[in-house]
N, C-alpha and C positions, 0 to 999 in steps of 0.2 A: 294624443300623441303630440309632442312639441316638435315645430317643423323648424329646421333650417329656411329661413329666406335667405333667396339668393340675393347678392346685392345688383342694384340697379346698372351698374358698369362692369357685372361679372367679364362679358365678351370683351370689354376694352382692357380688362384687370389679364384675360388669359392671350390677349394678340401683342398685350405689353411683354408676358413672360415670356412668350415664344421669340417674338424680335431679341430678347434678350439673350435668350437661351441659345440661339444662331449665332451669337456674338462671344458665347464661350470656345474654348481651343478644346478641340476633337479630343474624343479620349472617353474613359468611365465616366465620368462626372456630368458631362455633355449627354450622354446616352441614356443617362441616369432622370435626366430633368426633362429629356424628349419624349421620355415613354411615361412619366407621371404626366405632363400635360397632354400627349393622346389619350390619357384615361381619364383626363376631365371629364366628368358628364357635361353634357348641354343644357340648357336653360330647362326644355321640355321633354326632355329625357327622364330628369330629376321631376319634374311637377307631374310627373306621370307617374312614377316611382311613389312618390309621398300619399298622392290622391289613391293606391290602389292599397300599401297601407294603412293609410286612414278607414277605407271598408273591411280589409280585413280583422282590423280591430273591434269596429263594429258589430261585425258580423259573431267576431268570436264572446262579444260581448253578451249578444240577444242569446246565442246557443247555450251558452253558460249558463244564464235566468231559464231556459225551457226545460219541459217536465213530459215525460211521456207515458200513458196510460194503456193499460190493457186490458183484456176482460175475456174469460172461456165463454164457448154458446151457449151455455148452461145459466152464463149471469152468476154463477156461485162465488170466483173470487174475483178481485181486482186488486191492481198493480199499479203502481207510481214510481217509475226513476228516472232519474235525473239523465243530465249529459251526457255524462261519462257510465252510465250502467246502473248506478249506485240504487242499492233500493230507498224508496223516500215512504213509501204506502203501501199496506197492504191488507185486505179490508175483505171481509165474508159475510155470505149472506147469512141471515139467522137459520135459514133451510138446512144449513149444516149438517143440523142434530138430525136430518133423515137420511143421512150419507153416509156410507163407510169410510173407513181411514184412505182408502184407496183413491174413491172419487173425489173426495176436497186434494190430495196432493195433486191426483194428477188437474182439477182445477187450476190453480194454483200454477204447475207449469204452464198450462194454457193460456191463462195471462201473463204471464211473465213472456212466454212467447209473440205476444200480442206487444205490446208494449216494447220491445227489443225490434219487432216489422215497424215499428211506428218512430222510431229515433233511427233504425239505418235507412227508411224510405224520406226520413228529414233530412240527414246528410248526403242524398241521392239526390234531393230537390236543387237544394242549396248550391250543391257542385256543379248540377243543368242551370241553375239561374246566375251563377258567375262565373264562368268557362273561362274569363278573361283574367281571373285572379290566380288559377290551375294552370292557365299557361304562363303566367310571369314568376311560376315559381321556379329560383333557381335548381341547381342539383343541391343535395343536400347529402353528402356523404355519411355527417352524423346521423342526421335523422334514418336514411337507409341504415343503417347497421342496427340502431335502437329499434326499429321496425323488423329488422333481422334475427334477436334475441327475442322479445314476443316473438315471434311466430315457431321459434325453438322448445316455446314452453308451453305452447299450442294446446299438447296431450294433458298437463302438468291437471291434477284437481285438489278442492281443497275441500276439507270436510267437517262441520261443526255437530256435533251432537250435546244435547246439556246434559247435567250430571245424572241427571234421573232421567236418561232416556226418554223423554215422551217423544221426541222427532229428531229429523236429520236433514242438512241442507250441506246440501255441494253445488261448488262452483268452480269454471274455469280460474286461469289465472287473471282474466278483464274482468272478473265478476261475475258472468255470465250465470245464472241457476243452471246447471247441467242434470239436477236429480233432488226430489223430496219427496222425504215418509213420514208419517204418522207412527213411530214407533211402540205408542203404548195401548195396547186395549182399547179398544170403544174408545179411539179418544179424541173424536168427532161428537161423540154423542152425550158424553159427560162431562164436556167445557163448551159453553156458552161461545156465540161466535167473536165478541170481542175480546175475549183473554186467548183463545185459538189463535187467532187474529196475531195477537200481540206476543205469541209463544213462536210462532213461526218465522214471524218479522226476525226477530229476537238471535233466532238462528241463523237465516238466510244473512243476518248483517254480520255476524261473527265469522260466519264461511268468509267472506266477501274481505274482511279485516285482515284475516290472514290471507289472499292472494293477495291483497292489495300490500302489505308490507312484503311479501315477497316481488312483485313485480317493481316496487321500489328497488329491491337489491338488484335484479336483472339489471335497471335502468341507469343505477348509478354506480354501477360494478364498472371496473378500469379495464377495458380492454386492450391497454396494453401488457 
C-alpha cells in the first residue's frame, strides 16, 4: 500500500488555515472551510488508520495463498479448496473399487464438508485474533446490500451433469457442494481411482462455474 506522509508542519499548515479561515466574512463560504478543517484528521488518527490498513492487506493477502483440506472417517476421499470455496483437489483412495456408487459420493461430501469446517473455523480464528480491525470497520452500506443479495440467492443451486451421464454435482450459489452421484452403473468399480478422481473434479468445477457466473450477475446487477 502506498502511504500518504504527513508533512512535518501538518499542525502549523492547519492553525495557519483556521486563523485564516476566522478572517473570512461570515456566510457559506466561511462555514464551508470551517467544517472541511474540523474534518481534518490528526497526525495519529491518520497513522492509525494507514497502520490497520497495511494489516488488512496483509492479512487478506496470506488468506488468498491458503488452501484447505478435508477428508471423510473412512480416508476414502480428500479435498482441496481454496479461499473462496473453489475446488483445487480432489483425490480417492484406490479402495474405491470395493465401494458402491453411494459410499465414494457420500465420501466425497464428507470431505468436502471437512474442508469448508476448516476455511470457516480459519476466518473464525482470524476475526478472534484481530477484533481491532472488525472494530474499525466503517459502515459499509454497499457492502451490506451485496451481502443482502447473496443471501436472497441462498436457496438458488446449480447442477452439472456430463453428456453421458456417469455423475452429478450440485452446488450452492458460493460454490458450496450441496449434493453428488455416481450416476452410472458400477461406476466405482469399473474406473480406476484416478480418472474417478478426475471425472468428479471435472463435474463439481463445472457446477461451481456456473453459480459462480451467476453470482457475478447478482453482484454487478444495478440496483437501482
Amino acid at each position: 500500500m502506498n502511504r500518504i506522509e504527513i508533512p512535518e508542519d501538518y499542525e502549523d499548515r492547519l492553525d495557519a488555515a483556521r486563523q485564516a479561515a476566522a478572517r473570512l466574512p461570515a456566510g457559506p463560504a466561511r462555514d464551508a472551510v470551517h467544517r472541511a478543517l474540523a474534518a481534518a484528521p490528526d497526525r495519529g488518527r491518520y497513522e492509525r488508520a494507514a497502520d490497520l490498513a497495511e494489516r488488512g492487506r496483509v492479512l487478506t493477502e496470506e488468506l488468498s495463498a491458503r488452501t484447505f483440506d478435508g477428508t471423510d472417517p473412512g480416508r476414502v476421499a480428500w479435498v482441496r479448496l481454496d479461499h473462496l470455496g473453489r475446488l483445487r483437489t480432489l483425490a480417492l483412495s484406490p479402495t474405491v473399487d470395493r465401494l458402491g456408487n453411494r459410499a465414494v459420493a457420500d465420501a466425497i461430501e464428507a470431505a468436502w464438508t471437512g474442508a469448508e469446517k476448516a476455511r470457516s473455523e480459519h476466518v473464525l480464528d482470524l476475526e478472534r485474533a484481530h477484533r481491532d480491525l472488525l472494530a474499525a470497520r466503517l459502515p459499509d452500506r454497499k457492502g451490506d446490500e451485496l451481502r443482502d443479495r447473496v443471501a436472497a440467492c441462498a436457496g438458488d443451486r446449480f447442477t452439472h451433469t456430463p453428456g453421458d451421464g456417469f455423475c452429478s454435482a450440485e452446488v450452492d450459489v458460493e460454490g458450496r457442494l450441496t449434493g453428488f452421484d455416481f450416476l452410472a452403473p458400477n461406476a466405482t468399480v469399473g474406473t480406476d481411482c484416478e480418472a474417478l478422481s478426475a471425472r468428479a473434479t471435472a463435474a463439481i468445477q463445472a457446477a461451481q462455474a456456473h453459480a459462480r457466473e451467476t453470482l457475478g450477475a447478482v453482484l454487478s446487477h444495478d440496483a437501482g
